[in-house]
LOZAZA-558352 format. One record per residue: residue number from 0; residue in one letter; x, y, z of N, C-alpha, C, O, CB in turn. Coordinates in Angstrom, 1 decimal, padded with zeros to 4 digits, always signed. Each point is the difference from the previous one (the first is absolute). Glycine has a CB too. Example, Ala and Ser with C-alpha at 12.3 -4.5 7.8 and 13.67 -1.06 7.14 Angstrom:
<sites>
   seq   type       nx       ny       nz      cax      cay      caz       cx       cy       cz       ox       oy       oz      cbx      cby      cbz
     0      A   +013.2   -005.7   +007.8   -000.9   +001.2   +000.0   +000.9   +001.2   +000.0   +001.0   +000.0   +000.7   -002.9   -001.2   +000.5
     1      S   +001.5   +002.3   -001.9   +000.9   +001.1   +000.0   -000.8   +001.1   +000.8   +000.5   +001.1   +000.1   +000.7   -001.7   -002.3
</sites>
This chain:
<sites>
   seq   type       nx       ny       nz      cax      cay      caz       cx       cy       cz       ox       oy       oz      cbx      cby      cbz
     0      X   +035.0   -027.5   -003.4   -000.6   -000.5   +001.2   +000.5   +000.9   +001.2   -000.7   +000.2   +001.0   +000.6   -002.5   -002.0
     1      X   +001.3   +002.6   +000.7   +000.4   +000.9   +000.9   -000.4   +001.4   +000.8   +000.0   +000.4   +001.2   +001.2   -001.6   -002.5
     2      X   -001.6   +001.7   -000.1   -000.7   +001.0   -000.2   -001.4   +000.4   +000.8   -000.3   +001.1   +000.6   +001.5   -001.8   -002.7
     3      X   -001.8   -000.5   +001.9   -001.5   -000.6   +000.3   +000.1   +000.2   +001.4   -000.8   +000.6   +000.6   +000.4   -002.4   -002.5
     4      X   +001.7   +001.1   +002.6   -000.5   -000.4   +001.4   +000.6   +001.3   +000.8   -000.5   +000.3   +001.0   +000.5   -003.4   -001.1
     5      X   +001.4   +004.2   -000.5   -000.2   +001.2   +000.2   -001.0   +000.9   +000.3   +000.1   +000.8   +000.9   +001.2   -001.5   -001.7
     6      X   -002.8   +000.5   -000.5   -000.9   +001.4   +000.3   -000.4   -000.9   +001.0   +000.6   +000.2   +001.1   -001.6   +001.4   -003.3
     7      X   +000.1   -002.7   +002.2   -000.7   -000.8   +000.9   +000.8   +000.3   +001.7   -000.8   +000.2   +000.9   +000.1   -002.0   -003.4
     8      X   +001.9   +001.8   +002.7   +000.6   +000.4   +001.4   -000.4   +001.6   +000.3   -000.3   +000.5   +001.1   +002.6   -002.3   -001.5
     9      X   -002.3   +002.5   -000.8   -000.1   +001.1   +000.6   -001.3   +000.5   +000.0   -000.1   +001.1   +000.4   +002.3   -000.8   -000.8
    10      X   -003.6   -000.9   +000.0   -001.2   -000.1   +000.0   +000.1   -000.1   +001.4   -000.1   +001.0   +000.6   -000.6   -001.9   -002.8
    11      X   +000.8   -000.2   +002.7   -000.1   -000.7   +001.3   +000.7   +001.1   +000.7   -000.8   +000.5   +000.8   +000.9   -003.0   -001.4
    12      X   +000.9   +002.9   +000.6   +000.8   +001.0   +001.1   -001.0   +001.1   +000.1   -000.4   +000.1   +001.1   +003.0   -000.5   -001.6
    13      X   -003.3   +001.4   -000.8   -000.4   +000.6   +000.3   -001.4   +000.1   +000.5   -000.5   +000.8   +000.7   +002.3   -000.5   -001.7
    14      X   -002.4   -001.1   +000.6   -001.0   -000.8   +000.7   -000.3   +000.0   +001.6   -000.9   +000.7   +000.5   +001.3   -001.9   -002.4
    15      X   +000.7   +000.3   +002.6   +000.1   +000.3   +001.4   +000.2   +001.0   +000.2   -000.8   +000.3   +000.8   +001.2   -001.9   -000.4
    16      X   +000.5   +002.6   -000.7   +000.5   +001.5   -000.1   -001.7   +000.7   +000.3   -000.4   +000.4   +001.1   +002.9   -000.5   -003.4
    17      X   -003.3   +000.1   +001.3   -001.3   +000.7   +000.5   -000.6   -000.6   +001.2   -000.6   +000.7   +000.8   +000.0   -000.2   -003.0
    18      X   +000.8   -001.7   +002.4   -001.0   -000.6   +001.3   +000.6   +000.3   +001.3   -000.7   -000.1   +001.0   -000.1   -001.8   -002.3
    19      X   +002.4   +002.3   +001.4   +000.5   +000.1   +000.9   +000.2   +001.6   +000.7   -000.1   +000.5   +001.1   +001.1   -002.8   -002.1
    20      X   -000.7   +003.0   -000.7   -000.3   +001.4   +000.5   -000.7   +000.9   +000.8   -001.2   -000.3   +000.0   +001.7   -000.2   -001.4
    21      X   -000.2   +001.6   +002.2   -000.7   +000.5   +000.9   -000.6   +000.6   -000.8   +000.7   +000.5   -000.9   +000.3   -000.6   +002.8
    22      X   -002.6   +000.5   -001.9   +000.0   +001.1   -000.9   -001.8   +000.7   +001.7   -000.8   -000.6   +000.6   +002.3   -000.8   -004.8
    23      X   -001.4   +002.4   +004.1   -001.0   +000.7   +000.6   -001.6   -001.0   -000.1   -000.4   -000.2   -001.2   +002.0   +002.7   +000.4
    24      X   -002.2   -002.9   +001.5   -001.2   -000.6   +000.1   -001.0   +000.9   -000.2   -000.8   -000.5   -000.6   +001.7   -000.9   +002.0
    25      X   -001.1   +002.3   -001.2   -000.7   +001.0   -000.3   -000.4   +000.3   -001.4   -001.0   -000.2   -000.6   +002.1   +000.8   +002.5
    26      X   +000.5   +000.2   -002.2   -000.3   +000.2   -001.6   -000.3   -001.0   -000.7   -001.1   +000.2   -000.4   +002.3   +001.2   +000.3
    27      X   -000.5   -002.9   -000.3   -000.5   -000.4   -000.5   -001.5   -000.9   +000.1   -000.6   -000.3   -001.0   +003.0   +000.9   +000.8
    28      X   -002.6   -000.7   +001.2   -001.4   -000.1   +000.3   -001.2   +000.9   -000.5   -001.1   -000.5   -000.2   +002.3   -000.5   +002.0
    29      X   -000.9   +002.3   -002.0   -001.0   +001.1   -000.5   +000.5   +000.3   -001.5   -000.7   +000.6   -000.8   +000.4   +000.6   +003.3
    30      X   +001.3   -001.7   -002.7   +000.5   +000.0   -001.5   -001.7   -001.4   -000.8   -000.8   +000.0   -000.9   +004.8   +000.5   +001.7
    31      X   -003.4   -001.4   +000.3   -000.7   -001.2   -000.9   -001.8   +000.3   +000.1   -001.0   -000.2   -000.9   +003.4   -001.9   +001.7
    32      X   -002.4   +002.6   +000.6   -001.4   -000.1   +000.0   -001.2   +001.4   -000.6   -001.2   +000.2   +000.0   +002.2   -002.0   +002.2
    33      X   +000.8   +002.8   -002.9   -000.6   +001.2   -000.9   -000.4   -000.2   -001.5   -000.8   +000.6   -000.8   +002.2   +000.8   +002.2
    34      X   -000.5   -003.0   -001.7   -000.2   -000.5   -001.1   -001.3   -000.7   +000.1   -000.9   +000.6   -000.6   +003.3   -000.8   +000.2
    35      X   -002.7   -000.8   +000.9   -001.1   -000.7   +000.4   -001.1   +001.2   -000.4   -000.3   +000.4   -001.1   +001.4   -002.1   +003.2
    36      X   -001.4   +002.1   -000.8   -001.1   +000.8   -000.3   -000.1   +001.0   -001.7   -000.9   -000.2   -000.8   +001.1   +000.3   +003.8
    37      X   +000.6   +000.5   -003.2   -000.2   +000.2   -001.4   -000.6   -000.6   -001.4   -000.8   +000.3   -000.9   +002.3   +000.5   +002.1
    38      X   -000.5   -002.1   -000.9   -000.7   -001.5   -000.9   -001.3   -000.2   +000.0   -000.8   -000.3   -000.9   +002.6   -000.9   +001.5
    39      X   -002.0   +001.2   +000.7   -001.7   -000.1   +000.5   -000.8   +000.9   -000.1   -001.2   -000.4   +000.1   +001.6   -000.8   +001.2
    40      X   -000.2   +002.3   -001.4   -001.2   +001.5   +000.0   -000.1   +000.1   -001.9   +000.6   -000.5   -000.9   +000.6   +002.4   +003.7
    41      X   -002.5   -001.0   -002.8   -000.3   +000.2   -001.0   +000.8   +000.8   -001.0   +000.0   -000.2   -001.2   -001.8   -000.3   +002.4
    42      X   +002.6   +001.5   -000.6   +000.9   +000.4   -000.8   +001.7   -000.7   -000.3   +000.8   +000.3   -000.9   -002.5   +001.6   +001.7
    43      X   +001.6   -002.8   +000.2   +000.9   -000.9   -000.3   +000.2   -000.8   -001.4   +001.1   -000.1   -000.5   -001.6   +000.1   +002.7
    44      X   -000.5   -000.4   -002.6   -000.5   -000.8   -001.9   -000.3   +001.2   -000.8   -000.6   -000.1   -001.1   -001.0   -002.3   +001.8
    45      X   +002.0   +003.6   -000.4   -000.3   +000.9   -001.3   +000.6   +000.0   -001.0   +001.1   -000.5   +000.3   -001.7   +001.8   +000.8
    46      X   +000.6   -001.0   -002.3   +000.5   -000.5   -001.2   +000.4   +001.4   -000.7   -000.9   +000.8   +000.2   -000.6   -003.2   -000.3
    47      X   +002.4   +002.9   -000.6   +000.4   +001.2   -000.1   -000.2   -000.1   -002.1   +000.4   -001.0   -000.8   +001.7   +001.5   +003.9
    48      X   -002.4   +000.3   -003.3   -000.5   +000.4   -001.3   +000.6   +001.4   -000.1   +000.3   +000.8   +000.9   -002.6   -002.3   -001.0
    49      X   +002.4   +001.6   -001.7   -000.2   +001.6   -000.1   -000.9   +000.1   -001.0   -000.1   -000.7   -000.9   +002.2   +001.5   +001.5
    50      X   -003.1   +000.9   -000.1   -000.8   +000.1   -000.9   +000.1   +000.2   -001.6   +001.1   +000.4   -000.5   -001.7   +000.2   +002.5
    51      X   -000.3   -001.0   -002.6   +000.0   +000.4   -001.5   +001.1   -001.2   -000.9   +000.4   +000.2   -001.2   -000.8   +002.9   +002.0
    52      X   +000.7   -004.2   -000.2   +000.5   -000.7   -001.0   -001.0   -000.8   -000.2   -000.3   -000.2   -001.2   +002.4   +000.3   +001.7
    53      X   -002.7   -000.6   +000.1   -001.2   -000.9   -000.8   -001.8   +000.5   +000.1   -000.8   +000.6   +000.7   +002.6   -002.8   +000.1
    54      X   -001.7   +001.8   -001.5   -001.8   +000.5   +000.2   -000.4   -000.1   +001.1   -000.6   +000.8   +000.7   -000.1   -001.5   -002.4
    55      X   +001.0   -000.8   +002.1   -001.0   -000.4   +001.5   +001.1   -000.8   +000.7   +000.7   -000.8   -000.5   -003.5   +000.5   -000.3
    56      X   +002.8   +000.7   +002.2   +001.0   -000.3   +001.0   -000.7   -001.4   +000.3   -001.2   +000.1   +000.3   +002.3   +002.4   +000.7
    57      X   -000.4   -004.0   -001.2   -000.6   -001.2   +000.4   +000.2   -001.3   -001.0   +000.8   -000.1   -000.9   -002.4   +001.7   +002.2
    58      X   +000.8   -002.4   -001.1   -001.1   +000.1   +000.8   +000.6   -000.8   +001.5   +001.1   -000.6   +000.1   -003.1   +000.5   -002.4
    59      X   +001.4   +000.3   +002.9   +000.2   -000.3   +001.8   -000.9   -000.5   +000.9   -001.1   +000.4   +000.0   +002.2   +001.0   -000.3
    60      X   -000.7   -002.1   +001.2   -001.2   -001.1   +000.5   +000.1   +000.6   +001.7   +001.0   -000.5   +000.7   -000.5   -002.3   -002.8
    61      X   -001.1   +003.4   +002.5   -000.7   +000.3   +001.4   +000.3   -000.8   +000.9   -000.7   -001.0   -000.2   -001.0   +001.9   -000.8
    62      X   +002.4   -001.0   +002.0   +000.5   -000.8   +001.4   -000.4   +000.3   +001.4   -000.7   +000.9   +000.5   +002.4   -001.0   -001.8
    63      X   -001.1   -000.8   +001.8   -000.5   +000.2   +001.5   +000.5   +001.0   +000.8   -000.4   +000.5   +001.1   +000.1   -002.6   -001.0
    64      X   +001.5   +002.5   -001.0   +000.5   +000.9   +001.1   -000.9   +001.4   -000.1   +000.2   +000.7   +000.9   +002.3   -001.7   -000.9
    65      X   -003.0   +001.3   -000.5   -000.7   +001.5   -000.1   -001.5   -000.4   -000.1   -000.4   -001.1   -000.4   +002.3   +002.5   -000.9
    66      X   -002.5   -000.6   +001.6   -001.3   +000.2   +000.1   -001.2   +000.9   -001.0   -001.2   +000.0   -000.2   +002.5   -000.3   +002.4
    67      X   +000.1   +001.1   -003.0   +000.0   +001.1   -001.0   +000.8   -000.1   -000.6   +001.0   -000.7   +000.4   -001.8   +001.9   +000.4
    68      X   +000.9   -000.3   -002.2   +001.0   -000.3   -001.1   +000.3   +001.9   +000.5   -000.9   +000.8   +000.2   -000.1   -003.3   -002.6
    69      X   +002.8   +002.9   +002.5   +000.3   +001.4   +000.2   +000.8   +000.0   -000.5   +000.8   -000.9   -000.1   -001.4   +001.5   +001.6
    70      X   +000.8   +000.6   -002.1   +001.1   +000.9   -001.0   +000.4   +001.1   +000.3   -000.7   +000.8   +000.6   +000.0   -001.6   -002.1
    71      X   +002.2   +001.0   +001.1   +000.7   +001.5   +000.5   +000.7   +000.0   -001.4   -000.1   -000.8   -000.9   +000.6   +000.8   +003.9
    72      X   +000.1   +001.2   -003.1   +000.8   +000.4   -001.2   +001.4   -000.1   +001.3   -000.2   +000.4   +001.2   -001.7   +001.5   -003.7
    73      X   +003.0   -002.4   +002.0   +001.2   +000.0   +000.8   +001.4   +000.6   -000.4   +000.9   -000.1   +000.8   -002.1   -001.8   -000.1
    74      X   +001.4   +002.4   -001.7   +000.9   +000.8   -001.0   -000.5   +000.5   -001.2   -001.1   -000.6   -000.4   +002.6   -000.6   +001.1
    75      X   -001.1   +002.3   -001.5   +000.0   +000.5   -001.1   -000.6   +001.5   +000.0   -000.1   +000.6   +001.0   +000.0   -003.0   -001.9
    76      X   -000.4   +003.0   -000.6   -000.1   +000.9   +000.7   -001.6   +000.9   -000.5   -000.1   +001.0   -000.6   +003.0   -001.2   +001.1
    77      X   -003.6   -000.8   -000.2   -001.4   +000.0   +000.2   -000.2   +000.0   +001.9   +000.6   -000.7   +000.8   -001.1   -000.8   -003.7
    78      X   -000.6   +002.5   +003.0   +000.0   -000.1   +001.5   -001.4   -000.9   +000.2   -000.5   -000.2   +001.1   +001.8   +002.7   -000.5
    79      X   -001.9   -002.8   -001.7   -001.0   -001.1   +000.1   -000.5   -000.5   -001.0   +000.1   +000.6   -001.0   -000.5   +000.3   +002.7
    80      X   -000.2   -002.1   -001.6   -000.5   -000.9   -001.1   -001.5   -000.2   +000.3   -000.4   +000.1   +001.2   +002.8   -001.4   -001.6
    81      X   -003.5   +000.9   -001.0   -001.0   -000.1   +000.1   -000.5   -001.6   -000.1   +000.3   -000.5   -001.1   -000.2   +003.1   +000.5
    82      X   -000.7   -003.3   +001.4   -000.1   -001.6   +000.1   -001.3   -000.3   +000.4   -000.7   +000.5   +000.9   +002.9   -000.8   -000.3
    83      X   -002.4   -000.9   -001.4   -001.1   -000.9   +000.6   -000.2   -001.4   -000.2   +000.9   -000.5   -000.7   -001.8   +002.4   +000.6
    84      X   +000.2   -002.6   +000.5   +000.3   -001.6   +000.3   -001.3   -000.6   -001.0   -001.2   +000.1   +000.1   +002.4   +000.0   +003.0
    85      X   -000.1   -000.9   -004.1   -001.1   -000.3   -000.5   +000.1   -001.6   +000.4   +001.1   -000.5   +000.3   -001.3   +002.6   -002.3
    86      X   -000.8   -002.6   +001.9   -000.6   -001.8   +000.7   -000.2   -000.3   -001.2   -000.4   +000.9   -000.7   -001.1   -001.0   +003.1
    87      X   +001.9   -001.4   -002.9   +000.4   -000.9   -000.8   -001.7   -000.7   -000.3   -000.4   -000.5   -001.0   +003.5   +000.3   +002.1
    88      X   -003.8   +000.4   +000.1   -001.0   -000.8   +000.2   -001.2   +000.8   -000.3   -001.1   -000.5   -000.1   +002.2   -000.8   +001.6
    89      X   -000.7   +003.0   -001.7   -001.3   +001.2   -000.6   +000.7   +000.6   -001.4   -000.6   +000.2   -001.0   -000.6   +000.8   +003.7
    90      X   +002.4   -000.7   -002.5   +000.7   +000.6   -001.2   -000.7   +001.3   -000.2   -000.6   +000.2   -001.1   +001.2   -002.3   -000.2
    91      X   -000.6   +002.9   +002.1   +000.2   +001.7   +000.3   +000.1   +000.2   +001.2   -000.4   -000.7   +000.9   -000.8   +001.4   -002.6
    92      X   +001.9   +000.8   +001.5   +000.8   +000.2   +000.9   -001.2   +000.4   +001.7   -001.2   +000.3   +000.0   +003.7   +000.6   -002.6
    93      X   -001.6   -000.9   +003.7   -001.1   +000.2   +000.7   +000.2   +001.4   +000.6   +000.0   +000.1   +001.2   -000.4   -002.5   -000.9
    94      X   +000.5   +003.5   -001.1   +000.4   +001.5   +000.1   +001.3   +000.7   +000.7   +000.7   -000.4   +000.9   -003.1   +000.2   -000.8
    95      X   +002.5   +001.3   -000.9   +001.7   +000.1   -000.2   +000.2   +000.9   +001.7   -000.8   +000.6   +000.7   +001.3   -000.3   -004.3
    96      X   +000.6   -000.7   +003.5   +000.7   +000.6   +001.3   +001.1   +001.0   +000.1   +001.0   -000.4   -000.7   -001.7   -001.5   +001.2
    97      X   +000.8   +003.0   +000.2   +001.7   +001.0   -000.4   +000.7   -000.5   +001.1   -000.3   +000.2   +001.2   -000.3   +002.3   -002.3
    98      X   +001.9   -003.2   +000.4   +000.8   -000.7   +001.2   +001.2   +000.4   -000.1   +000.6   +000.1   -001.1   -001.7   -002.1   +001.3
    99      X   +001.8   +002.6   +001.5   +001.2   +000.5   -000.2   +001.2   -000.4   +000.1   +000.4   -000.8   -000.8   -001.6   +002.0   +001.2
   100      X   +002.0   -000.8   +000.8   +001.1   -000.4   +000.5   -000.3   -001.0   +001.4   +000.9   -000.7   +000.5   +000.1   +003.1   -001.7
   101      X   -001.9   -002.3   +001.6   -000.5   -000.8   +001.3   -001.1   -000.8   -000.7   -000.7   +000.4   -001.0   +001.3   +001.4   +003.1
   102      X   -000.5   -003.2   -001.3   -000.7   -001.0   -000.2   -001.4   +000.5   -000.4   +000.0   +001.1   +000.5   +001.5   -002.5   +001.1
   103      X   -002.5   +001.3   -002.3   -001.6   -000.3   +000.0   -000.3   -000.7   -001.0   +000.6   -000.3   -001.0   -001.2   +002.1   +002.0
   104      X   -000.8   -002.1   -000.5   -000.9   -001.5   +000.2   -000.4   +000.1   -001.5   -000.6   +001.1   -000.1   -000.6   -001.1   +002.9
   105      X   +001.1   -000.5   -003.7   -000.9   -000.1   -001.4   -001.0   -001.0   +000.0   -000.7   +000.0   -001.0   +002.4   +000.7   -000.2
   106      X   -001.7   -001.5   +002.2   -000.7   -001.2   +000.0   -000.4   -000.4   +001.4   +001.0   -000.1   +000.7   +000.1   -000.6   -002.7
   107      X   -002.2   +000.5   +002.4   -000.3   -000.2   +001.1   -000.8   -001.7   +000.1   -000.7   -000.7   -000.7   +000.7   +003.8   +000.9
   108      X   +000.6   -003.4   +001.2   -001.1   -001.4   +000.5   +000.2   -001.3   -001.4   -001.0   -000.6   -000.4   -001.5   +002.6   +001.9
   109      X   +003.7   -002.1   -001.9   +000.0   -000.6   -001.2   +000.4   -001.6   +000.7   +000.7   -000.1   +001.0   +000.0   +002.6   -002.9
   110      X   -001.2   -003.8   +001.1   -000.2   -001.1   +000.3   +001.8   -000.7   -000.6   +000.6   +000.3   -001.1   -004.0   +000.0   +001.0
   111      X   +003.7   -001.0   +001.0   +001.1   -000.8   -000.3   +000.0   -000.7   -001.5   -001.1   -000.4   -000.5   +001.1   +000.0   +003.2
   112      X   +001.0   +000.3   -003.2   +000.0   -000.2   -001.2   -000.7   +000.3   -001.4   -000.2   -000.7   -001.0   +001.0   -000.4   +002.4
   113      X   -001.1   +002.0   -001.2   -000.5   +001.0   -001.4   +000.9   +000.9   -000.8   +000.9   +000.8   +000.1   -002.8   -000.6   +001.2
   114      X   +001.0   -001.1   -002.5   +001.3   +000.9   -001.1   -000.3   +001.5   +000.0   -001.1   +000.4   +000.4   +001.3   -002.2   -002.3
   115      X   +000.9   +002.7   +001.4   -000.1   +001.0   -000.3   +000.9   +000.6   -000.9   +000.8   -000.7   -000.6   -001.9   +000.7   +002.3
   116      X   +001.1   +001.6   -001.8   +000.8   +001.0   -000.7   +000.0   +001.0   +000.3   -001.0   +000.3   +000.7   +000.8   -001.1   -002.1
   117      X   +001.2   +002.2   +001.1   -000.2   +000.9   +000.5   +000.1   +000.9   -001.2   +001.2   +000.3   -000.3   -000.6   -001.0   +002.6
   118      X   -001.5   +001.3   -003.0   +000.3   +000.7   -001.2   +000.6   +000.7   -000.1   +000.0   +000.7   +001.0   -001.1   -001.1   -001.4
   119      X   +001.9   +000.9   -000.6   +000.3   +001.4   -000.1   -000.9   +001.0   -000.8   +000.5   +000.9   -000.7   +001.7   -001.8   +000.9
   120      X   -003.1   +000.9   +000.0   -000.9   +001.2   -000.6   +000.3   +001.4   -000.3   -000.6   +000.5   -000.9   -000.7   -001.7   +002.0
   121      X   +002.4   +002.0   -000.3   +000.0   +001.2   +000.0   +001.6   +000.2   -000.4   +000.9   -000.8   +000.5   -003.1   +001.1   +001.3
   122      X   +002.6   +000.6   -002.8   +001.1   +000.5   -000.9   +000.5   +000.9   +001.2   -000.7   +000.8   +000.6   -000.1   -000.9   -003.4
   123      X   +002.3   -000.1   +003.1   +000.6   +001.0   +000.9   +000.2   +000.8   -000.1   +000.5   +000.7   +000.9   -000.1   -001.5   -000.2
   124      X   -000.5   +001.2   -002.1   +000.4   +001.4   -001.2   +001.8   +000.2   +000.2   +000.4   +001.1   +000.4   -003.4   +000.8   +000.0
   125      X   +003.8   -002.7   -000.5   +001.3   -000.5   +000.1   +000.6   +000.0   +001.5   +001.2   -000.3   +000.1   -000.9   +001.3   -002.5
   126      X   -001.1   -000.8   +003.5   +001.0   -000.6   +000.7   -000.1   -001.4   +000.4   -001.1   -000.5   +000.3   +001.4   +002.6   +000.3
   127      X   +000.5   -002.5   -000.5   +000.0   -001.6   +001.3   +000.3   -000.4   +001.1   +001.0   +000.4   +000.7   -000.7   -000.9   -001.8
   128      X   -001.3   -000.6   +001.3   -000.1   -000.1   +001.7   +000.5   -002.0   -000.6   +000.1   -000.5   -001.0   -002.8   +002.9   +002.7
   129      X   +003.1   -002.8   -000.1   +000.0   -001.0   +000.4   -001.0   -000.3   +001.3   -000.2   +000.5   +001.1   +002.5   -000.3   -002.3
   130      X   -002.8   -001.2   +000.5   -001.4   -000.4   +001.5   +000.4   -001.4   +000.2   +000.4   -001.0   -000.6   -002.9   +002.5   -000.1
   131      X   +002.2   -001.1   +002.2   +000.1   -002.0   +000.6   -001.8   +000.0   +000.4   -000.6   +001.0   +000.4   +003.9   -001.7   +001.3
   132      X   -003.9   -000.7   -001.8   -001.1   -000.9   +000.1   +000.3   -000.7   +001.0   +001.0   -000.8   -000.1   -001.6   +000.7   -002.0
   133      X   -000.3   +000.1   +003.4   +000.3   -000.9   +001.1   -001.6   -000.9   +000.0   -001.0   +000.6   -000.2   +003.0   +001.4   +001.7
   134      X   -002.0   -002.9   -001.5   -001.5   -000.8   +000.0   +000.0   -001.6   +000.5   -001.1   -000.7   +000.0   +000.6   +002.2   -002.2
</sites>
């Protein structure tokens, strides 16, 4: 019991400890509201994959935060990957795309909650990439 009301005191001490501390208004204010915005933007929910372990990257359901489904390759050592979006609701793909190191679009004007996938169609002839999916 002793024990117990030990952590519990020092929970509490350090607890007030943060609320009392001075800490810069600024930073942490642009700290929080760099988090925020990230959470909320479309590349904020991107989802990080690497190529060539599964057939088809998904399946994945289309949100409000994007307007489009975009892909980049973000490590490895492929300088680009070949992609396209296939819809759950036509089942082929809707034409392939060469996507690099910077964000682009594979899917355009796509409707909130729609299934999808992102195939891997194209062999990287051994090298690998890692891609993130923002949608």
């Amino acid at each position: 019991m002793t024990t117990r009301f030990a952590r519990a005191s020092l929970v509490a001490l350090l607890v007030t400890l943060a609320f009392t501390a001075p800490t810069p208004a600024s930073a942490s204010t642009a700290t929080a509201a760099t988090a925020a915005a990230a959470a909320t933007t479309c590349y904020g929910g991107a989802v990080t994959v690497r190529y060539g372990d599964v057939v088809d990257f998904g399946p994945y359901w289309t949100t409000s935060r994007c307007h489009d489904i975009n892909m980049r390759v973000i490590s490895g050592t492929a300088d680009y990957v070949w992609a396209c979006v296939k819809f759950a609701r036509y089942g082929t793909c809707n034409g392939w795309t060469k996507v690099g190191r910077s964000w682009t679009t594979i899917a355009t004007d796509v409707l909130d909650g729609s299934k999808f996938t992102v195939p891997n169609g194209i062999p990287l002839e051994g090298d690998d990439a890692v891609v993130q999916i923002a949608f």
